[in-house]
Z-matrix of the N, CA and C atoms (Angstrom, degrees):
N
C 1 1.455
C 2 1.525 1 110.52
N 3 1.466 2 120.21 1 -51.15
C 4 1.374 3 120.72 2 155.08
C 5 1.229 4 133.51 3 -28.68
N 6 1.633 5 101.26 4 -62.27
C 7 1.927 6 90.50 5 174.30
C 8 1.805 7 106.59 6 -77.61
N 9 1.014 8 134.24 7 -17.27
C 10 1.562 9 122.21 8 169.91
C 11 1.872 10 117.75 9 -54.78
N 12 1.553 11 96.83 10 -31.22
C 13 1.295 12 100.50 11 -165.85
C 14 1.716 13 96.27 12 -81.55
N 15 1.472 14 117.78 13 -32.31
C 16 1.230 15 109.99 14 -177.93
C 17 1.458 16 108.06 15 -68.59
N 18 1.424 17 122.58 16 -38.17
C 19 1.292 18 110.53 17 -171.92
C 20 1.425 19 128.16 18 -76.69
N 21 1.232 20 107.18 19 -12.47
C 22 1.735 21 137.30 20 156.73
C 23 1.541 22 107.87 21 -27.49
N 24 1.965 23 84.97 22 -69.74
C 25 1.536 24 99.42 23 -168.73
C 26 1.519 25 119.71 24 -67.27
N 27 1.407 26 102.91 25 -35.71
C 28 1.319 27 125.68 26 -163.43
C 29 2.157 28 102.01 27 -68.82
N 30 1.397 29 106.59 28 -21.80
C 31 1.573 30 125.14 29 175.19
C 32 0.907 31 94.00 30 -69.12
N 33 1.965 32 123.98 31 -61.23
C 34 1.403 33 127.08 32 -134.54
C 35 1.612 34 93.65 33 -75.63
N 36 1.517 35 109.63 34 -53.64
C 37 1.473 36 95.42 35 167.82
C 38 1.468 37 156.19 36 -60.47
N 39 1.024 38 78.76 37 -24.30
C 40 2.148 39 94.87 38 162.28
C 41 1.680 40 104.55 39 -73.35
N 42 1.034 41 132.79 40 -38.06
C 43 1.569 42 123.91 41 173.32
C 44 1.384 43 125.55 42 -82.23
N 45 2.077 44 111.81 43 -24.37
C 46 1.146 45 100.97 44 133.02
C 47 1.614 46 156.29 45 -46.23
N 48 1.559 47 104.09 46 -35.55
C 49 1.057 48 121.20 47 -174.23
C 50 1.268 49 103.33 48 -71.82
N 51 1.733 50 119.73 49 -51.06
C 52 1.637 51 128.16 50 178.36
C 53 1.642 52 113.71 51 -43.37
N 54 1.184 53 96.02 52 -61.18
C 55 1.970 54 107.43 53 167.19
C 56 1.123 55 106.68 54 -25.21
N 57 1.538 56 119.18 55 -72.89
C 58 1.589 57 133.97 56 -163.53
C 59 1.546 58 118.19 57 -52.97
N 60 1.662 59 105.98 58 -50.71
C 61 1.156 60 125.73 59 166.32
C 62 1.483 61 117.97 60 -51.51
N 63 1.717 62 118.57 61 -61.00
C 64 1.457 63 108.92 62 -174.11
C 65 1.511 64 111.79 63 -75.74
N 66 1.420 65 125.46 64 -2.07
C 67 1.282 66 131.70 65 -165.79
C 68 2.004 67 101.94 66 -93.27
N 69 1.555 68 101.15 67 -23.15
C 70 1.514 69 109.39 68 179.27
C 71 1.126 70 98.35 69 -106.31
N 72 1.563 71 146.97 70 15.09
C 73 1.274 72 148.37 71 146.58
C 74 1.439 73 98.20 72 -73.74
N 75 1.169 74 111.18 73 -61.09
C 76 2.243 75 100.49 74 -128.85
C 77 2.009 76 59.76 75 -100.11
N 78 1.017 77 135.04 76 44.34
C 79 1.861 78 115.31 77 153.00
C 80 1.373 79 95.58 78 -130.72
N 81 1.394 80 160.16 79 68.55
C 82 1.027 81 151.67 80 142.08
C 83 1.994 82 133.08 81 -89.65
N 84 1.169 83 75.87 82 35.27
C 85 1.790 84 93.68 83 175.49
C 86 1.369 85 102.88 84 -84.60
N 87 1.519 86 126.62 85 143.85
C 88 1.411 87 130.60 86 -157.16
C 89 2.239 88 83.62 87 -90.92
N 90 1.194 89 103.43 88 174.56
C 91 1.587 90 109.14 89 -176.52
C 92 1.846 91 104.77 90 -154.82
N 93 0.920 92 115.14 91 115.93
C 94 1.570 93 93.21 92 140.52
C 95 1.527 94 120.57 93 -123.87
N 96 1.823 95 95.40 94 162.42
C 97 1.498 96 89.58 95 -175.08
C 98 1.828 97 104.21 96 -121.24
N 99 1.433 98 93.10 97 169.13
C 100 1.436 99 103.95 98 -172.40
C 101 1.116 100 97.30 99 -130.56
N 102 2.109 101 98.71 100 134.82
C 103 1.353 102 101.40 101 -168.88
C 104 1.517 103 98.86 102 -148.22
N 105 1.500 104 119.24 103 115.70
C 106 1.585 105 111.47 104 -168.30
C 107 1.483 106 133.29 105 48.46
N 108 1.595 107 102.07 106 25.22
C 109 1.697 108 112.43 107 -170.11
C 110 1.447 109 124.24 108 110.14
N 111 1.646 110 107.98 109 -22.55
C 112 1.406 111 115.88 110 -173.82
C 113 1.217 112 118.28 111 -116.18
N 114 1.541 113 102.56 112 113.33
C 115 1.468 114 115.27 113 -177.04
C 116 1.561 115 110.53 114 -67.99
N 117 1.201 116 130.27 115 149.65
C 118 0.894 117 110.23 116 151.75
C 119 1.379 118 131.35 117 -134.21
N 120 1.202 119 137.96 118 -156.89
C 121 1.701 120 125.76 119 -166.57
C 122 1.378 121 112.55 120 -46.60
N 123 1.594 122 109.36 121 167.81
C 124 1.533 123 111.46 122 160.50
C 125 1.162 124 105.66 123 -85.90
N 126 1.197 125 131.75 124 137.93
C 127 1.531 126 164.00 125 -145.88
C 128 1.608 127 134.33 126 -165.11
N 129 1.225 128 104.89 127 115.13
C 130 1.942 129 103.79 128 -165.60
C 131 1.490 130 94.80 129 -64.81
N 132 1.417 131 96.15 130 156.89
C 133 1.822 132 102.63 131 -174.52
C 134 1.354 133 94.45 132 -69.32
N 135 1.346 134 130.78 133 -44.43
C 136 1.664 135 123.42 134 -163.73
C 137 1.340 136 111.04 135 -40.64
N 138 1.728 137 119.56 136 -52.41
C 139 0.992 138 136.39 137 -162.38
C 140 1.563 139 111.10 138 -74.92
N 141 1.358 140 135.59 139 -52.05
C 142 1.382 141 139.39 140 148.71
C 143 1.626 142 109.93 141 -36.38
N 144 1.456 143 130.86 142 -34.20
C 145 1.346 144 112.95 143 173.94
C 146 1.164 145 113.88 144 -80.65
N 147 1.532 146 110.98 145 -46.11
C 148 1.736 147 103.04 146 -169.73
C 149 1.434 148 114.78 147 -76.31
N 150 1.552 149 128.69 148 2.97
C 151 1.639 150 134.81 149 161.33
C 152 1.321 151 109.48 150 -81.90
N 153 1.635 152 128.69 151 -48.39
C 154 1.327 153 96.39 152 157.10
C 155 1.606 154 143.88 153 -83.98
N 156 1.542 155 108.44 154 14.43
C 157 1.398 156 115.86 155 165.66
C 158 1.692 157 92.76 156 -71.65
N 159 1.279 158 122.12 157 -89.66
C 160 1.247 159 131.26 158 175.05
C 161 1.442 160 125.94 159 -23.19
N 162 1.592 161 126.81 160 -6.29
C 163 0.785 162 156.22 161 134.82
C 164 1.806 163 128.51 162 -51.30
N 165 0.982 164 89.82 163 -66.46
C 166 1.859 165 114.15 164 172.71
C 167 1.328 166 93.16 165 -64.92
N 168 1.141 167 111.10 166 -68.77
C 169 1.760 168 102.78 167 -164.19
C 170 1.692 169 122.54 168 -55.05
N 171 1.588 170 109.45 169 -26.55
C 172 1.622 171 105.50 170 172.12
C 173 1.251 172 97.99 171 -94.39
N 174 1.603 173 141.26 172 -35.46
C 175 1.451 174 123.67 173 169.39
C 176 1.749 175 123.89 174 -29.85
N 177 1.685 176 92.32 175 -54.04
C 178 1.766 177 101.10 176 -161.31
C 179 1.093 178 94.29 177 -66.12
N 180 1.007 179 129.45 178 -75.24
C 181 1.818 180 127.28 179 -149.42
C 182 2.297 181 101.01 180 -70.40
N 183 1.581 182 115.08 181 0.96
C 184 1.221 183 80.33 182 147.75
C 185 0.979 184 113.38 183 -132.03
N 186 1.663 185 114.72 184 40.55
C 187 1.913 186 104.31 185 159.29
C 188 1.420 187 87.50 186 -107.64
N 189 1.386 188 150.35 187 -35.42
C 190 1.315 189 118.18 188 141.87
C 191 1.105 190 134.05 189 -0.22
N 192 1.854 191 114.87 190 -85.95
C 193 1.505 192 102.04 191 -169.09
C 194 1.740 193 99.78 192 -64.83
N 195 1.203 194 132.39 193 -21.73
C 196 1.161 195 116.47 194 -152.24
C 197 1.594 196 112.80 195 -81.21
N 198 1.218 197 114.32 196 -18.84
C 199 1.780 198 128.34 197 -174.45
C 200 1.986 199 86.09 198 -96.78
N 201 0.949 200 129.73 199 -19.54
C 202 1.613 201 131.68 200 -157.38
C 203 1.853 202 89.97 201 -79.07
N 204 1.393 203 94.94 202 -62.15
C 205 1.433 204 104.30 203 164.47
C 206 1.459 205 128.33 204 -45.99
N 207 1.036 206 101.74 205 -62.79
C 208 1.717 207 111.44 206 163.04
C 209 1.472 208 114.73 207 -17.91
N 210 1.516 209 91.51 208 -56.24
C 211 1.688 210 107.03 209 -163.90
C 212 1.350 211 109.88 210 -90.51
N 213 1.429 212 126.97 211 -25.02
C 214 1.348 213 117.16 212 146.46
C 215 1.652 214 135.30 213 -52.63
N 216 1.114 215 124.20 214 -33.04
C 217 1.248 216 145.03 215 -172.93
C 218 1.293 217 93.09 216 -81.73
N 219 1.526 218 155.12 217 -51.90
C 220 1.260 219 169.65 218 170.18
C 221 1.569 220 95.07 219 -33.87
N 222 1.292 221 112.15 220 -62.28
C 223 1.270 222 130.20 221 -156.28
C 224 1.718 223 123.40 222 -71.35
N 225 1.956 224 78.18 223 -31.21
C 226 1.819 225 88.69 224 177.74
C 227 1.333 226 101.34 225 -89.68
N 228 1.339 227 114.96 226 -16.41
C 229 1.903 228 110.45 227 164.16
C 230 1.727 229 121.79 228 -56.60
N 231 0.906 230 105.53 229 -54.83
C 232 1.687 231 130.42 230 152.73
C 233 1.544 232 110.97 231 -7.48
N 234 1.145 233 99.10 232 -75.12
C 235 1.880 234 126.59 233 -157.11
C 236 1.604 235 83.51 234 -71.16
């Protein structure tokens, strides 16, 4: 059951990886964006999407723990 589950994962990530890859192929159109006045570089879209995925993904999980905490600390006030 162990090695099934690894090879599961070990799939899920190679077709992740393929995704990522053909998704930073077929996006190589240059971009800039404007933001409150400030342009900034030309930049392939791939690369502007997958920084703010990679973005999102370390944001969420630490305003998560960080409000999680919050609400623990709330709680031991409580008691």
């Amino acid at each position: 059951m162990r090695n099934l589950k690894r090879i599961l994962l070990g799939v899920f990530l190679l077709v992740l990886v393929l995704v990522v890859l053909v998704f930073v192929l077929e996006n190589q159109q240059s971009v800039s964006l404007l933001f409150l006045g400030w342009a900034g570089p030309q930049l392939p879209v791939s690369l502007v999407v997958v920084t703010a995925l990679l973005a999102g993904m370390i944001m969420g999980p630490m305003l998560g723990w960080f409000l999680g905490r919050a609400s623990r600390a709330g709680r031991k006030r409580l008691v």
